[in-house]
N, CA, C and O atoms as a GROMACS GRO file, in nm:
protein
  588
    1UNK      N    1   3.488   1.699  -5.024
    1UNK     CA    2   3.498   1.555  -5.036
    1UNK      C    3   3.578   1.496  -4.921
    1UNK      O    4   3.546   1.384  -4.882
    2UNK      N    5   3.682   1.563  -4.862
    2UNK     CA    6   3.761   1.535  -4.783
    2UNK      C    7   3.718   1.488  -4.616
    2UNK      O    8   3.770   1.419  -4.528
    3UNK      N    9   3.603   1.561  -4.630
    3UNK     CA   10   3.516   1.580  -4.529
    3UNK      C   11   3.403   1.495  -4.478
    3UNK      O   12   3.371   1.455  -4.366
    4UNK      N   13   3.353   1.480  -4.604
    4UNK     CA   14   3.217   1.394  -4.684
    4UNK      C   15   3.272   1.258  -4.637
    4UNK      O   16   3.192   1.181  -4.584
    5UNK      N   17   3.408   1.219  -4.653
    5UNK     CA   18   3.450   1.072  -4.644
    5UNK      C   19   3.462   1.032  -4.516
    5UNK      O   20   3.423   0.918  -4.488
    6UNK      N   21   3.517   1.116  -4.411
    6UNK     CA   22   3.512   1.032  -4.274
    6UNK      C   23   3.365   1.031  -4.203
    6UNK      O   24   3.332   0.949  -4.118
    7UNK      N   25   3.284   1.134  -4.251
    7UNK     CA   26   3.172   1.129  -4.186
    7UNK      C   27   3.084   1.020  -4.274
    7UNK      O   28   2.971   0.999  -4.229
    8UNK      N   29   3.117   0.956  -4.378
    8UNK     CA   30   3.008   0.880  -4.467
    8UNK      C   31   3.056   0.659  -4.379
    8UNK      O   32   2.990   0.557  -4.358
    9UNK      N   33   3.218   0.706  -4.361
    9UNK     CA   34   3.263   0.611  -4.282
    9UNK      C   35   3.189   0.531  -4.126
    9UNK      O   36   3.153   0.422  -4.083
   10UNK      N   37   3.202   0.712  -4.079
   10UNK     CA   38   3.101   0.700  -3.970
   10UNK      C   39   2.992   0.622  -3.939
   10UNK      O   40   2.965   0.524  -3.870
   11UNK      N   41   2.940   0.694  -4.011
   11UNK     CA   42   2.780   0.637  -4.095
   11UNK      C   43   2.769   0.482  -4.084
   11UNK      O   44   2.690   0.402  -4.033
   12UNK      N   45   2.914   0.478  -4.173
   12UNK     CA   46   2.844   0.280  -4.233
   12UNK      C   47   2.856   0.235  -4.133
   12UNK      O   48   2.764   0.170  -4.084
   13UNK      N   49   2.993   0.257  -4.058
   13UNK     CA   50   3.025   0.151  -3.956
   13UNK      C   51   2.935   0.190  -3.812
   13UNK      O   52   2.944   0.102  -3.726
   14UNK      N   53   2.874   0.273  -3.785
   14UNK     CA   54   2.733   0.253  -3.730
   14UNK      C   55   2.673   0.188  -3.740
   14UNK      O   56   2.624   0.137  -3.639
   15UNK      N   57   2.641   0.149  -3.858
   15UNK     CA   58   2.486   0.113  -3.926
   15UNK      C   59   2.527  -0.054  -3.888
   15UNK      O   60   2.455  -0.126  -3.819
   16UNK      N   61   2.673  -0.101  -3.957
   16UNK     CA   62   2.739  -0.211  -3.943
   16UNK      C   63   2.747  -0.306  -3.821
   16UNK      O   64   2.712  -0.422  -3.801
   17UNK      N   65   2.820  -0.189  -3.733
   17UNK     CA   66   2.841  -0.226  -3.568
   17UNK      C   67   2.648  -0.277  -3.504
   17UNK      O   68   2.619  -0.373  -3.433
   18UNK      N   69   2.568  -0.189  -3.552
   18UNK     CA   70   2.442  -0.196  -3.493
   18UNK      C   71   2.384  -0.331  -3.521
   18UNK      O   72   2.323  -0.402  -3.442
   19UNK      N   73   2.408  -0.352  -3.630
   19UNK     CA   74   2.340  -0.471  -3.701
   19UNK      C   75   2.422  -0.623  -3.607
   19UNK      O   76   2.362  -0.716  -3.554
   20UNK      N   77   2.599  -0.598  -3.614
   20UNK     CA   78   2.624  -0.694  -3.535
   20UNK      C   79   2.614  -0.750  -3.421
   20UNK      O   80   2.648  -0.864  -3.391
   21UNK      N   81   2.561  -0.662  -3.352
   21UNK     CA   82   2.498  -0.674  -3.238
   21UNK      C   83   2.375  -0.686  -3.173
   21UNK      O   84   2.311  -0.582  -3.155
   22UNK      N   85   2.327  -0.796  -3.132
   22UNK     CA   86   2.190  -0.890  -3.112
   22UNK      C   87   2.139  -0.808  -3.032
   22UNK      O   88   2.218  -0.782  -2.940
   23UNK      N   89   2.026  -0.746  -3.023
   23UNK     CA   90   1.915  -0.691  -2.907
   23UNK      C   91   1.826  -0.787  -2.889
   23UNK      O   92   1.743  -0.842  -2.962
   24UNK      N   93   1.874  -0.801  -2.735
   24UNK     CA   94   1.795  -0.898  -2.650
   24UNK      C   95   1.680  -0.829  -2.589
   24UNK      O   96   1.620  -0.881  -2.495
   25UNK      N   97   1.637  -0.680  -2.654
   25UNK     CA   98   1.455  -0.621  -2.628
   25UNK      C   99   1.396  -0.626  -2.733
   25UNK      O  100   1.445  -0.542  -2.809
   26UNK      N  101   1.319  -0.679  -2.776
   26UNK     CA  102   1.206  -0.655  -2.870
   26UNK      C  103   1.074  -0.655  -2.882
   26UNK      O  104   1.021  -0.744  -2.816
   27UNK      N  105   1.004  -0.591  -2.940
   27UNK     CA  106   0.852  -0.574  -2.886
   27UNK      C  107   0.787  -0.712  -2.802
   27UNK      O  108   0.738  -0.713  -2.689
   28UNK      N  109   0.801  -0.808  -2.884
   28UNK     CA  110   0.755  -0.935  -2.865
   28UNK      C  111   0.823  -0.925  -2.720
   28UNK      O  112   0.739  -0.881  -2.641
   29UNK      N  113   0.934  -0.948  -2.662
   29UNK     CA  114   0.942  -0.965  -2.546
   29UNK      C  115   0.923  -0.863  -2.468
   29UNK      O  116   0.901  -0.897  -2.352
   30UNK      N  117   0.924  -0.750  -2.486
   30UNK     CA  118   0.882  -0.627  -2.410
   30UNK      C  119   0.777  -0.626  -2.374
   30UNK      O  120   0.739  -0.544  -2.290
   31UNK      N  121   0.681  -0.736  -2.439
   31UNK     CA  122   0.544  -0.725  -2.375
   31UNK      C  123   0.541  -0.823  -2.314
   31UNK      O  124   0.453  -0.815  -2.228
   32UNK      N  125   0.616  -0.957  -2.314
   32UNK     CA  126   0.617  -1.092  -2.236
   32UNK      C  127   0.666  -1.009  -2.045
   32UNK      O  128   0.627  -0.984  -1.931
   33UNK      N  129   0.758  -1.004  -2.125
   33UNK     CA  130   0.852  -0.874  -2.000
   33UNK      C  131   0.718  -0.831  -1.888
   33UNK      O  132   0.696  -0.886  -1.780
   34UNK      N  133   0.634  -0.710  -1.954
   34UNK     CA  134   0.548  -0.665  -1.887
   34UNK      C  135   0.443  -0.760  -1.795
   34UNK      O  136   0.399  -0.773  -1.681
   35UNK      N  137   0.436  -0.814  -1.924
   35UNK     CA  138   0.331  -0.961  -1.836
   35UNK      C  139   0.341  -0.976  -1.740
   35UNK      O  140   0.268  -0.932  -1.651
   36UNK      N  141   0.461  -1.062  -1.725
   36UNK     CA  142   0.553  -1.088  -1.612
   36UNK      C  143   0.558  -0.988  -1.514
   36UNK      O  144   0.510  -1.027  -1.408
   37UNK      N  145   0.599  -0.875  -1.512
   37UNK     CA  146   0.561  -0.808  -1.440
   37UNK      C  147   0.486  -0.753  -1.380
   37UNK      O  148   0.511  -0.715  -1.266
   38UNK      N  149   0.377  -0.733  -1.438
   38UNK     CA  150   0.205  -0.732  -1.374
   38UNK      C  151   0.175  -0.868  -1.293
   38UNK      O  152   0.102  -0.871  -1.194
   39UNK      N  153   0.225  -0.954  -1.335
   39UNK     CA  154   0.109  -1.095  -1.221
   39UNK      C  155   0.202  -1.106  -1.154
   39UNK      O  156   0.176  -1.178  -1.059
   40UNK      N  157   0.352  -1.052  -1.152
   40UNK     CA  158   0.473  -1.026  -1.021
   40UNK      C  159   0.388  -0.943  -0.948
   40UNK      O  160   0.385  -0.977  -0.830
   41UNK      N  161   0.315  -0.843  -0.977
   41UNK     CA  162   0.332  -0.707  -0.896
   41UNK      C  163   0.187  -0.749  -0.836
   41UNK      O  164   0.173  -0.699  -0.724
   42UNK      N  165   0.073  -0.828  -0.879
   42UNK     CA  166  -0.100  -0.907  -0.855
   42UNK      C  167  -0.035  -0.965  -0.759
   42UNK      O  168  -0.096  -0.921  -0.661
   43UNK      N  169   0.087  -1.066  -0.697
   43UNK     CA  170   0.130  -1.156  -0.630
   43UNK      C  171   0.158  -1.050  -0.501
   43UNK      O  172   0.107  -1.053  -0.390
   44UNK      N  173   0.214  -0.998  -0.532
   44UNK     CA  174   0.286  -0.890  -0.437
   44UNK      C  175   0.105  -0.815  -0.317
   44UNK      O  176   0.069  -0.807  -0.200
   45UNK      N  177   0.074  -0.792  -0.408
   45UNK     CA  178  -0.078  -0.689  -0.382
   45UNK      C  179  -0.144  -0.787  -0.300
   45UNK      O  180  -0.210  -0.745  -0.206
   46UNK      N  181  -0.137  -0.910  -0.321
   46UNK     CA  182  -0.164  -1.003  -0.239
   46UNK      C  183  -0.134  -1.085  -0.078
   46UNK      O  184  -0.199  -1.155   0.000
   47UNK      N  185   0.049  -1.008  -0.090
   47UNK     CA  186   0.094  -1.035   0.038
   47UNK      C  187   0.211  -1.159  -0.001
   47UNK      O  188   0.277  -1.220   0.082
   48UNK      N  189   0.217  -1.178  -0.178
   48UNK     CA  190   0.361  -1.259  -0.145
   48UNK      C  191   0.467  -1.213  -0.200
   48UNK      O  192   0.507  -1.203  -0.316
   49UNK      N  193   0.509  -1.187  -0.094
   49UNK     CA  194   0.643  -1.074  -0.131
   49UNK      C  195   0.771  -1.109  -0.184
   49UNK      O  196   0.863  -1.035  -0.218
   50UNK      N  197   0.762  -1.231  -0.186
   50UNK     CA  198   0.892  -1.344  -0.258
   50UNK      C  199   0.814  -1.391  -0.401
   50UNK      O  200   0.871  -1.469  -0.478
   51UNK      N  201   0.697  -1.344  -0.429
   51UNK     CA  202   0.708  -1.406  -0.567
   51UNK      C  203   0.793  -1.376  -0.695
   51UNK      O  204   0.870  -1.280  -0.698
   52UNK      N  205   0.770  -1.490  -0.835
   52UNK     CA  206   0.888  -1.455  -0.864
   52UNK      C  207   0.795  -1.514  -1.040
   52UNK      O  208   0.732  -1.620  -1.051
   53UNK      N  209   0.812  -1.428  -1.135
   53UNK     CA  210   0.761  -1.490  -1.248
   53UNK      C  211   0.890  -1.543  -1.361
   53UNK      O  212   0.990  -1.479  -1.395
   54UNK      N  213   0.858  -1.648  -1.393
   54UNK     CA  214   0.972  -1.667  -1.565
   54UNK      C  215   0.880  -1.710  -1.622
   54UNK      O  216   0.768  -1.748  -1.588
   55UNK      N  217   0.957  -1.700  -1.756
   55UNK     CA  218   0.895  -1.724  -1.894
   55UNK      C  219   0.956  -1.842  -1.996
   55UNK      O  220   1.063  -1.839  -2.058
   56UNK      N  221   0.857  -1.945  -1.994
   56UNK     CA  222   0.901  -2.082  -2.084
   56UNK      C  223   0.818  -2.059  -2.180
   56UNK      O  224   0.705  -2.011  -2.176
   57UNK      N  225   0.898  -2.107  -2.292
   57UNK     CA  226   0.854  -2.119  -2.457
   57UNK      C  227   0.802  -2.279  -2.465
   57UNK      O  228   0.868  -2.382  -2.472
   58UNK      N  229   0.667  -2.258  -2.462
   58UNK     CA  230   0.634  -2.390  -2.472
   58UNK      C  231   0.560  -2.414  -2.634
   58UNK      O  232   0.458  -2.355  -2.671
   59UNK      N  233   0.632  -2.508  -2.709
   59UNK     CA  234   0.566  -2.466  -2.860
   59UNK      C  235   0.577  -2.332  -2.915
   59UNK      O  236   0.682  -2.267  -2.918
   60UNK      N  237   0.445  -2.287  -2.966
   60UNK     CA  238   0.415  -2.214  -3.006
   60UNK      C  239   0.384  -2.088  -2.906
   60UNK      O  240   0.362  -1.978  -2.956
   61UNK      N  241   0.384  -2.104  -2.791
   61UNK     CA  242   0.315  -2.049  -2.708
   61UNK      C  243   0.432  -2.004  -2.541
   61UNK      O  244   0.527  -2.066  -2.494
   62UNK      N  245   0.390  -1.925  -2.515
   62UNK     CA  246   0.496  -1.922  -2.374
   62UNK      C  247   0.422  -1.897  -2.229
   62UNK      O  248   0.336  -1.811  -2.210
   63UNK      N  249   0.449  -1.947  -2.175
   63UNK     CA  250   0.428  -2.031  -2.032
   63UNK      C  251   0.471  -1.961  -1.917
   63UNK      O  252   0.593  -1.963  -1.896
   64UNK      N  253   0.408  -1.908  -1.846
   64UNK     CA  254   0.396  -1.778  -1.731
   64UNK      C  255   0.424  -1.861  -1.627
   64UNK      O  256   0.316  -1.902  -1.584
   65UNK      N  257   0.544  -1.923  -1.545
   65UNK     CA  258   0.551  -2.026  -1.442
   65UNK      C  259   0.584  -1.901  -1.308
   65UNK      O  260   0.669  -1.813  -1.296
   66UNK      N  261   0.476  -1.943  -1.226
   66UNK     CA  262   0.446  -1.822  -1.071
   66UNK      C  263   0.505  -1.893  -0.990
   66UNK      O  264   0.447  -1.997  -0.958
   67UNK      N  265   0.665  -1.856  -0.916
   67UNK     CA  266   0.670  -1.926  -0.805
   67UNK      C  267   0.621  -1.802  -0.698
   67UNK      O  268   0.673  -1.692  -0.679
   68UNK      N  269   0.517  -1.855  -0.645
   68UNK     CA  270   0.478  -1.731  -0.511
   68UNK      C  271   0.527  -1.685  -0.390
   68UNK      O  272   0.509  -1.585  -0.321
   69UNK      N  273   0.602  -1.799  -0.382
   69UNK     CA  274   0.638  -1.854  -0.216
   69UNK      C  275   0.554  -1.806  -0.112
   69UNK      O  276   0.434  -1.828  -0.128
   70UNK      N  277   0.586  -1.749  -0.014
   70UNK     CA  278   0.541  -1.801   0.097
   70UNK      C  279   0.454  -1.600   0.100
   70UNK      O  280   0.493  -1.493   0.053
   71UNK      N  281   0.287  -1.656   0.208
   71UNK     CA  282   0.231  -1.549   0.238
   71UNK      C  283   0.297  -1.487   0.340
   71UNK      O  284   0.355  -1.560   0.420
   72UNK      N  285   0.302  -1.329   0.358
   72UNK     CA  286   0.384  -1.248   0.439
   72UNK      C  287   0.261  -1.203   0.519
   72UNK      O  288   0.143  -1.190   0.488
   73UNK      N  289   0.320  -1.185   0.620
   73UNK     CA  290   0.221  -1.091   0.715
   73UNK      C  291   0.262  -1.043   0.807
   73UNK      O  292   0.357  -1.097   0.864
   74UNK      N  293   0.198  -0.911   0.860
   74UNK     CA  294   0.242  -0.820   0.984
   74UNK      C  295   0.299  -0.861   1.134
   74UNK      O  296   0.254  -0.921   1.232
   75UNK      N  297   0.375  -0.821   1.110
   75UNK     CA  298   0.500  -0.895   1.247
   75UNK      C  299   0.462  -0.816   1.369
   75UNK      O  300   0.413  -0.865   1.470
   76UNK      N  301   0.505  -0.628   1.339
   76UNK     CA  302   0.449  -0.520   1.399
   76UNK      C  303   0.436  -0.408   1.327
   76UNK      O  304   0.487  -0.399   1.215
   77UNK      N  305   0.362  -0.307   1.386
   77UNK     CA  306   0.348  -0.173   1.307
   77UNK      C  307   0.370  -0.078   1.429
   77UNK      O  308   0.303  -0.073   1.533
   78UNK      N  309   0.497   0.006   1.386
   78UNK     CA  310   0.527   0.124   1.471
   78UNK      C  311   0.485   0.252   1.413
   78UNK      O  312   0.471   0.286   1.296
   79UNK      N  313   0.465   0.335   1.557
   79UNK     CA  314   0.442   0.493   1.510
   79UNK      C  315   0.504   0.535   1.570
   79UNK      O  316   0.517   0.486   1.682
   80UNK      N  317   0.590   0.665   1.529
   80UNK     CA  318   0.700   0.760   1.582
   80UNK      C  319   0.644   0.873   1.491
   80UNK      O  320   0.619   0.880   1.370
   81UNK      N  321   0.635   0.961   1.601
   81UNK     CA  322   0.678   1.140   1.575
   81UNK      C  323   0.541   1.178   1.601
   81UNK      O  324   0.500   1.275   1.537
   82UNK      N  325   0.433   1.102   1.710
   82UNK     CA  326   0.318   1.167   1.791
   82UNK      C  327   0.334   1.122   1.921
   82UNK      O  328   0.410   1.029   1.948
   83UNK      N  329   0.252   1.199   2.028
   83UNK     CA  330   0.228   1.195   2.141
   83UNK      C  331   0.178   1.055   2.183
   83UNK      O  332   0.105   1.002   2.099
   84UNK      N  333   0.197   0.999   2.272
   84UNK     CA  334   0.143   0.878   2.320
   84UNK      C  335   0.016   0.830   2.321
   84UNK      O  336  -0.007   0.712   2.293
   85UNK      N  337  -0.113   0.944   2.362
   85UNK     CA  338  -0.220   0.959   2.357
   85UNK      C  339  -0.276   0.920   2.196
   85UNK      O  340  -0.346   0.820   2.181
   86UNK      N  341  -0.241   1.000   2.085
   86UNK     CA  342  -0.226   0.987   1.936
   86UNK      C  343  -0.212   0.853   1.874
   86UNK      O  344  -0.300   0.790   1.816
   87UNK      N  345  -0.091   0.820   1.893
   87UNK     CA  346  -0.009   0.632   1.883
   87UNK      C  347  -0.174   0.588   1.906
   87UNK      O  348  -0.247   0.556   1.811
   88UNK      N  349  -0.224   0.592   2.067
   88UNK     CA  350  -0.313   0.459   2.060
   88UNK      C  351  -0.413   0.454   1.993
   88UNK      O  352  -0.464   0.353   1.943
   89UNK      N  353  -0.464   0.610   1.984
   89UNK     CA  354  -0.577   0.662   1.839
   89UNK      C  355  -0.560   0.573   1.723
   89UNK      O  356  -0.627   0.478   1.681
   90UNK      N  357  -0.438   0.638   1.675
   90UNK     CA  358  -0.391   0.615   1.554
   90UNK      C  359  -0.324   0.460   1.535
   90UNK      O  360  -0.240   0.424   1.453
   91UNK      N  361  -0.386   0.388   1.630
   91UNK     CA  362  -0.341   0.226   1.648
   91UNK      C  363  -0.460   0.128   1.662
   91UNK      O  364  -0.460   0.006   1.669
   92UNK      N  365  -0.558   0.214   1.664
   92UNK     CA  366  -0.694   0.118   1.680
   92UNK      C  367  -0.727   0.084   1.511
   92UNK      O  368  -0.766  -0.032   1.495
   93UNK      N  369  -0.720   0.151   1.406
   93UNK     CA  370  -0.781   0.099   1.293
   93UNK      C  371  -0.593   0.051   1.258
   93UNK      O  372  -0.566   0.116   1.158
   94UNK      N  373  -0.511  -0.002   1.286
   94UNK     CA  374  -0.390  -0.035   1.213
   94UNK      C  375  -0.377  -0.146   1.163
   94UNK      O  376  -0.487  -0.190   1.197
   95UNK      N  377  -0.329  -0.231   1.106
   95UNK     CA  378  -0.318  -0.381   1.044
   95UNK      C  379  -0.249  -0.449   1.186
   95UNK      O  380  -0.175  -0.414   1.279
   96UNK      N  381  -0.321  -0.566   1.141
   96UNK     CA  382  -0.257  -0.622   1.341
   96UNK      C  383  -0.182  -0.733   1.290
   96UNK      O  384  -0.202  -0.777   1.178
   97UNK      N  385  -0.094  -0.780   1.369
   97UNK     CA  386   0.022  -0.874   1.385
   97UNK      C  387  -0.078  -1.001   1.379
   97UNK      O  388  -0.157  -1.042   1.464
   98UNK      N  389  -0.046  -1.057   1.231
   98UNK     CA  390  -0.096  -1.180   1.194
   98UNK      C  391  -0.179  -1.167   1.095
   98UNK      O  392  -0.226  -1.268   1.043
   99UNK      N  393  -0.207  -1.059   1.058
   99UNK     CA  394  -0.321  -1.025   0.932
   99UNK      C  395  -0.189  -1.017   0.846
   99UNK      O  396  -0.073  -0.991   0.878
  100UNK      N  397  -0.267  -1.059   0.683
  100UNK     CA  398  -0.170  -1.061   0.562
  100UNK      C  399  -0.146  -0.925   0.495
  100UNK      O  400  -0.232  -0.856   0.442
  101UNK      N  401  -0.030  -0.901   0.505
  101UNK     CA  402   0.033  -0.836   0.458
  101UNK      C  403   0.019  -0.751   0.321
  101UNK      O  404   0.059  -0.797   0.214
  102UNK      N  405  -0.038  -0.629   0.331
  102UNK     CA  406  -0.064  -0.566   0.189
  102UNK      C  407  -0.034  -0.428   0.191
  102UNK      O  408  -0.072  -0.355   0.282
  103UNK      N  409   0.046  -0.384   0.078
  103UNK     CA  410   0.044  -0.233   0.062
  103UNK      C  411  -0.080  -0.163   0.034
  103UNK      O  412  -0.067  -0.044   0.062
  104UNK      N  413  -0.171  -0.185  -0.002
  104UNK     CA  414  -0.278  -0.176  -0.017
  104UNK      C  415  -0.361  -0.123   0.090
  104UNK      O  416  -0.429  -0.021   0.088
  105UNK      N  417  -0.341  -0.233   0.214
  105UNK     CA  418  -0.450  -0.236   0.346
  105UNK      C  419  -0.323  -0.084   0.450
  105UNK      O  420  -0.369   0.004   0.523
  106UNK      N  421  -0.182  -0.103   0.420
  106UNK     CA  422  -0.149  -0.010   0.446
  106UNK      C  423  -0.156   0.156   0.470
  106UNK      O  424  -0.174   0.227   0.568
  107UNK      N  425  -0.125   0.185   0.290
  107UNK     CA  426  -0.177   0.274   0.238
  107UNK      C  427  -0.298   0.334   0.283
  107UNK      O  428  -0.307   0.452   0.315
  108UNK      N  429  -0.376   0.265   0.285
  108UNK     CA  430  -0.529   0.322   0.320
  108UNK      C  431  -0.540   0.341   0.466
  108UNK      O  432  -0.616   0.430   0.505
  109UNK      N  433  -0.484   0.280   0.540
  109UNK     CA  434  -0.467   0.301   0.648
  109UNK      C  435  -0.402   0.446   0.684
  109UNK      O  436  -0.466   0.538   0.735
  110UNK      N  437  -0.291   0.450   0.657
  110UNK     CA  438  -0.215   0.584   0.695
  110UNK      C  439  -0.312   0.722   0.621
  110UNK      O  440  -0.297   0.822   0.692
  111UNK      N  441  -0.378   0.741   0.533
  111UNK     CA  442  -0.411   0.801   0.443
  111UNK      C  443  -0.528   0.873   0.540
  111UNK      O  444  -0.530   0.992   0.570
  112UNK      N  445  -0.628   0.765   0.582
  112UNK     CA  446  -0.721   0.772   0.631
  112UNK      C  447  -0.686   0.879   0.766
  112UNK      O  448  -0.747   0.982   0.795
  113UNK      N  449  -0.552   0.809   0.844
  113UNK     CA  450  -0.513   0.871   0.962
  113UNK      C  451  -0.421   0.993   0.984
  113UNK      O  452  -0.389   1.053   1.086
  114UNK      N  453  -0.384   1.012   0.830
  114UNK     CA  454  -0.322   1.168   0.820
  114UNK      C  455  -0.470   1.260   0.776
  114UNK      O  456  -0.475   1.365   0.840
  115UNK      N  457  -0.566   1.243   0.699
  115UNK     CA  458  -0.697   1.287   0.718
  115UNK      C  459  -0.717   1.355   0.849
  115UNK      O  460  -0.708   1.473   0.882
  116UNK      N  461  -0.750   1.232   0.920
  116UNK     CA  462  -0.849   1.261   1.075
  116UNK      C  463  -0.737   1.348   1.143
  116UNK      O  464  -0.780   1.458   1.177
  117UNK      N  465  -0.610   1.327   1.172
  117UNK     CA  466  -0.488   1.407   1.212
  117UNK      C  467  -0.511   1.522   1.143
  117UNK      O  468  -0.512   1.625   1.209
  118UNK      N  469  -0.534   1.531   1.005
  118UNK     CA  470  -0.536   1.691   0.968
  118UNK      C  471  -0.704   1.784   1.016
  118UNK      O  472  -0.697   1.906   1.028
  119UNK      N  473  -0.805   1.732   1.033
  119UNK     CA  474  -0.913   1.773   1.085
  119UNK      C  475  -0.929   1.824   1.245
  119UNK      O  476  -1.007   1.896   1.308
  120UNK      N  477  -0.801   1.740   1.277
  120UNK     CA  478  -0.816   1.724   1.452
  120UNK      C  479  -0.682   1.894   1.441
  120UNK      O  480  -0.671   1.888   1.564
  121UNK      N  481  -0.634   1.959   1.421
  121UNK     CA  482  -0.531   2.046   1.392
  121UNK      C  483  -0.418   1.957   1.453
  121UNK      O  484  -0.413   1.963   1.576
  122UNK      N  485  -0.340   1.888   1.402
  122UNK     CA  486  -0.243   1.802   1.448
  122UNK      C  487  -0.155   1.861   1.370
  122UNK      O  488  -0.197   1.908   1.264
  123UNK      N  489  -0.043   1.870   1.397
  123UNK     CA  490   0.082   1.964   1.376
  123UNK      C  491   0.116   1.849   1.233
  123UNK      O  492   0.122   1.876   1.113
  124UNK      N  493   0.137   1.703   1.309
  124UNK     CA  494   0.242   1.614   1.245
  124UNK      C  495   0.095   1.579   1.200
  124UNK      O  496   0.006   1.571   1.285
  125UNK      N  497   0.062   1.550   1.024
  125UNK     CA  498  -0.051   1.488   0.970
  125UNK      C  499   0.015   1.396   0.811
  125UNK      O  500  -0.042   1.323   0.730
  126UNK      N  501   0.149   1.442   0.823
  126UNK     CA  502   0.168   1.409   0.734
  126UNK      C  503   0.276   1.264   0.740
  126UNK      O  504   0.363   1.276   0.826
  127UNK      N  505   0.279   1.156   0.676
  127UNK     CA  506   0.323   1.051   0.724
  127UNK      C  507   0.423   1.001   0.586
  127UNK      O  508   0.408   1.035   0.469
  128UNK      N  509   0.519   0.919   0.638
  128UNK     CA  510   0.631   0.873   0.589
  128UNK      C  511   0.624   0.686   0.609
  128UNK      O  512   0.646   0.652   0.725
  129UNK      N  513   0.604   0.599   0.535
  129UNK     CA  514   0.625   0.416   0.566
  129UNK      C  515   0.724   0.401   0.531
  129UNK      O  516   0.768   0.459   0.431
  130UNK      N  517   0.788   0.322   0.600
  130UNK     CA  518   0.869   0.216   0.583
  130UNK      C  519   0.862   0.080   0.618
  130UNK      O  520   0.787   0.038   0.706
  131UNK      N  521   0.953  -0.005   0.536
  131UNK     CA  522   0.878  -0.173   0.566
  131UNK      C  523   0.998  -0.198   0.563
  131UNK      O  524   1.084  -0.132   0.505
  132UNK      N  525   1.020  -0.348   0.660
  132UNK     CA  526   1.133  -0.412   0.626
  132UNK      C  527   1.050  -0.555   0.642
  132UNK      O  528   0.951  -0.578   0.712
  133UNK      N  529   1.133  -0.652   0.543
  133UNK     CA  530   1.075  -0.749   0.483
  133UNK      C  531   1.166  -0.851   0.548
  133UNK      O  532   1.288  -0.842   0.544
  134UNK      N  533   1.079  -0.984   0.630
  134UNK     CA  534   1.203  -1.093   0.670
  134UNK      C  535   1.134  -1.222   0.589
  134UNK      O  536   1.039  -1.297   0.615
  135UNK      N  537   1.243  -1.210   0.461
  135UNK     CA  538   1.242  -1.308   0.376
  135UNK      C  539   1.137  -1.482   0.438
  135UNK      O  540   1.046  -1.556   0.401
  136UNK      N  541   1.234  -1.462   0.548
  136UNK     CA  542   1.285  -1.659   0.576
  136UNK      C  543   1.160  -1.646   0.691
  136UNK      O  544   1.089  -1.746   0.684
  137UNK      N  545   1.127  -1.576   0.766
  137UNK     CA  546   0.991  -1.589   0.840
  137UNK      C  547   0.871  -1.530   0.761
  137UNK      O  548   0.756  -1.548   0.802
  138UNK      N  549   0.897  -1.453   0.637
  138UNK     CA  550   0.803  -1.402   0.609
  138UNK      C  551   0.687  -1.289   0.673
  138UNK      O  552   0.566  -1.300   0.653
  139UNK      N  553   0.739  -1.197   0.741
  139UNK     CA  554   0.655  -1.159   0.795
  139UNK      C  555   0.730  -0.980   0.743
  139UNK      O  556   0.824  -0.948   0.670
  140UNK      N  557   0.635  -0.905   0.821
  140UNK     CA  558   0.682  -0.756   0.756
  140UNK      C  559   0.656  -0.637   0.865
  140UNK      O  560   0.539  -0.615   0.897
  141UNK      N  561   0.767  -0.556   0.928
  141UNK     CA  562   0.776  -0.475   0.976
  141UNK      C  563   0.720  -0.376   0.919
  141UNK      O  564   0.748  -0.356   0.801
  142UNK      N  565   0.623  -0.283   0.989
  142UNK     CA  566   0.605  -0.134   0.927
  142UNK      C  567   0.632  -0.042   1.007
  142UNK      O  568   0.605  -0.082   1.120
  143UNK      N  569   0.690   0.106   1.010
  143UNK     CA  570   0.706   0.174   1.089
  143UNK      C  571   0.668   0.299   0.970
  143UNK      O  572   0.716   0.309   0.857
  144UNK      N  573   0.551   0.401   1.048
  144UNK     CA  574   0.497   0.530   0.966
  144UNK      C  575   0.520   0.629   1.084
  144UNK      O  576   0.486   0.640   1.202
  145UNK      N  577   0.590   0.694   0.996
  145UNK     CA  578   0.688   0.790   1.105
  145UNK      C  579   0.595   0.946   1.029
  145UNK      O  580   0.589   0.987   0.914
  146UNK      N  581   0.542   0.989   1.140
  146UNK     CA  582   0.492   1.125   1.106
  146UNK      C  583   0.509   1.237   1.164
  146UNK      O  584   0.508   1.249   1.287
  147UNK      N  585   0.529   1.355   1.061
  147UNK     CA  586   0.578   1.493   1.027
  147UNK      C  587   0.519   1.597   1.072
  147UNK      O  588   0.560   1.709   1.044
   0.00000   0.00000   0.00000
C-alpha cells in the first residue's frame, strides 16, 4: 500500500497537469497546418521563394491567404571540381541567368549531367548543389560542385 500510494499520486497528477494544459496541435489543425504547407511548398516549385501562407477563420470556414512575393530567378550557376573543357559541356544544357528559378529545372539538370559524366568514365560524376537565395533582388545563386 505504501507503494501503491505515491505511484497512484503520480498517475493523477499526470492525468491533471495534462488536462491543464491547452494543446495548440490538433487534428483539425494538423491538417490546416499541412495545407498550408503544400501550396507554401506549389509556390516555391514555382520560383517564389519568399512565399508565405496563413490561415484566417472566416465563419465557418478558413481562408488560405498566399502572400507570394516576388518571382526568383537565376543570377548565376557555377561548376567546380571538373576540368575546364567539362564546365563548358556541362554548361550548355544549364539554367541561364534570367530564366525562373526552380528546383525542379535544377535537379534535372544535374541528374541528367552526372548520367552523361558517368557514361563518358568521368572520375567526378557525382554532384553536390548549393543555392544561395538574395531575398531583396530575388534572384538565386547555384553552385554544383562535383566529386
Amino acid at each position: 500500500m505504501r507503494k501503491a500510494l505515491p505511484i497512484a499520486l503520480v498517475f493523477v497528477s499526470c492525468i491533471v497537469f495534462g488536462q491543464d494544459r491547452p494543446s495548440g496541435w490538433t487534428d483539425k489543425n494538423n491538417g490546416q497546418e499541412y495545407a498550408a504547407y503544400m501550396l507554401q511548398t506549389t509556390y516555391y516549385e514555382r520560383g517564389y521563394m519568399s512565399a508565405h501562407v496563413n490561415i484566417r477563420r472566416s465563419g465557418q470556414e478558413d481562408v488560405f491567404v498566399v502572400s507570394p512575393g516576388p518571382l526568383f530567378h537565376f543570377k548565376d550557376v557555377k561548376i567546380v571540381g571538373l576540368p575546364q573543357n567539362l564546365i563548358q559541356e556541362v554548361m550548355k544544357d544549364a539554367p541561364k541567368r534570367g530564366d525562373v528559378y526552380t528546383a525542379a529545372r535544377v535537379n534535372n539538370w544535374v541528374a541528367q549531367e552526372e548520367k552523361r559524366l558517368a557514361t563518358t568514365g568521368t572520375k567526378q560524376n557525382s554532384a553536390r548543389q548549393e543555392m544561395q537565395l538574395d531575398h531583396q533582388a530575388a534572384f538565386v545563386n547555384v553552385t554544383v560542385r562535383f566529386q
